[in-house]
C-alpha positions as CSV (number, residue, x, y, z in Angstrom):
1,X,0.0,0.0,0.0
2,X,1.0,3.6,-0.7
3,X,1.7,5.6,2.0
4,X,0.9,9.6,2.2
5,X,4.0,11.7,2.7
6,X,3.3,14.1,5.8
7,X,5.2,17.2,6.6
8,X,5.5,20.6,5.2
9,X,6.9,19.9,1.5
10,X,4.5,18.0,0.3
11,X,4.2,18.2,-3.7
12,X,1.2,20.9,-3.0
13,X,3.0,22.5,-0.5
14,X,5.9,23.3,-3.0
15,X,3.5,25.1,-5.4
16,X,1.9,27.0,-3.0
17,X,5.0,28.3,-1.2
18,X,6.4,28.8,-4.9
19,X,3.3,30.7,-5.5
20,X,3.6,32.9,-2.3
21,X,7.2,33.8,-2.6
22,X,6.8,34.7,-6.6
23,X,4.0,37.2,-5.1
24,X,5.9,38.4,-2.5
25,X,8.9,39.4,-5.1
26,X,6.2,41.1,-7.2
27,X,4.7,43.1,-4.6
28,X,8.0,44.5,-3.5
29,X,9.0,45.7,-6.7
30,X,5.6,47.0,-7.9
31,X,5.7,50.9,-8.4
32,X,2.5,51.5,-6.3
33,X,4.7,53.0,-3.2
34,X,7.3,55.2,-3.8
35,X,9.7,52.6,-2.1
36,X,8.9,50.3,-4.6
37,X,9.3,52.0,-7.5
38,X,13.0,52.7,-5.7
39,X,13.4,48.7,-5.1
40,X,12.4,48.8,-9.1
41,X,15.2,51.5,-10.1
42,X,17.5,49.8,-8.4
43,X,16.9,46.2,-9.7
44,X,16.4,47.6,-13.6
45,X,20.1,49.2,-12.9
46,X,21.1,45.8,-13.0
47,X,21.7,45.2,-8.9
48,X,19.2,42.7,-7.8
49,X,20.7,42.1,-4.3
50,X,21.2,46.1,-3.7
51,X,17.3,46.0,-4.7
52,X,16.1,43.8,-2.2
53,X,18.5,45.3,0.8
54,X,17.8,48.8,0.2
55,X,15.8,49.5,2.5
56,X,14.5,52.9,1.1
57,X,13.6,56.2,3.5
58,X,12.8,59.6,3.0
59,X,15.4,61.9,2.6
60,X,14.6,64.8,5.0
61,X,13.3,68.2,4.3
62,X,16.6,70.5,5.0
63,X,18.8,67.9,2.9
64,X,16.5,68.1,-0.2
65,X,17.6,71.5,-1.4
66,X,20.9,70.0,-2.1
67,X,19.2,68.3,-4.8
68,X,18.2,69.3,-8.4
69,X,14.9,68.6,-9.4
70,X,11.2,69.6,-8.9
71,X,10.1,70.8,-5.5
72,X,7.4,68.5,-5.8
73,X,9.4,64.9,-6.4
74,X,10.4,63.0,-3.6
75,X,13.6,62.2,-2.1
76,X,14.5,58.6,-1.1
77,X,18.1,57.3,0.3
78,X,18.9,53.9,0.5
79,X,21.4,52.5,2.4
80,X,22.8,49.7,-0.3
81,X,24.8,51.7,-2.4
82,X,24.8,51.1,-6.2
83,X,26.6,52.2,-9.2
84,X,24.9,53.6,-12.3
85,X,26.8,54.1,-15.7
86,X,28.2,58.0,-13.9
87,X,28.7,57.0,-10.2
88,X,27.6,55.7,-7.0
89,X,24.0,56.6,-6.3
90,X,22.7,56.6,-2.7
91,X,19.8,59.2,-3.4
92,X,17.3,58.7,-5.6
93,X,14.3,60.9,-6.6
94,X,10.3,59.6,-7.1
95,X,7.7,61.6,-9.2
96,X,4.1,60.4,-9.4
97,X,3.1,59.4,-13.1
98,X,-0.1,58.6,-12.9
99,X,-2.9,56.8,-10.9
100,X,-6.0,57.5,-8.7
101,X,-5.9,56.8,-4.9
102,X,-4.8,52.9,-4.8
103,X,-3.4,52.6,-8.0
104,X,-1.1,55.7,-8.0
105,X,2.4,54.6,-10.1
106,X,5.8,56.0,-9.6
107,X,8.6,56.2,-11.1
108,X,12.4,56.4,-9.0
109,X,15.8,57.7,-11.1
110,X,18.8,58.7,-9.4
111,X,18.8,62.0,-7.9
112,X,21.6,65.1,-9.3
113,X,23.0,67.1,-6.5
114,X,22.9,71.0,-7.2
115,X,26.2,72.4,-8.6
């Protein structure tokens, strides 16, 4: 007689964990938030690992004027460095695209200090 495997890989286990950790890596890089669309910058620069250990946060209000840019983007740092094809980028800036309430998309490129 066949016996049942027990435990927590079972063949349908496998799929749905798959499942759930393919959603998870979708959901961090979807530009809804404007971390997101950072994590997204990031990975399309070609650094997936920088991507996922960002850890994106605002850039305060009194350091922002060193920036170039519009007074109405957003200013994220993150504290995995990553280089672009001009430098090392540890600031980058957000500006809302498009979208209504929940579906608001960003878009994150890195930011140009003020010369």
């Amino acid at each position: 007689m066949k016996e049942k495997k027990q435990g927590w890989f079972t063949k349908q286990s496998k799929w749905l964990w798959g499942g759930l950790i393919v959603l998870a890596l979708v959901g961090t890089f979807t530009p809804f938030v404007p971390s997101n669309a950072v994590r997204l910058s990031i990975l399309q620069q070609g650094h997936p690992i920088a991507a996922l250990l960002s850890g994106p946060w605002k850039v305060s209000k009194s350091a922002v004027k060193d920036y170039a840019g519009s007074p109405k983007s957003q200013y994220y740092q993150v504290s995995a460095r990553f280089s672009n094809d001009r430098s090392d980028v540890h600031v980058l800036t957000v500006d809302k695209v498009s979208g209504f309430h929940i579906l608001n998309r960003y878009v994150a490129k890195p930011a140009t200090q003020k010369k």
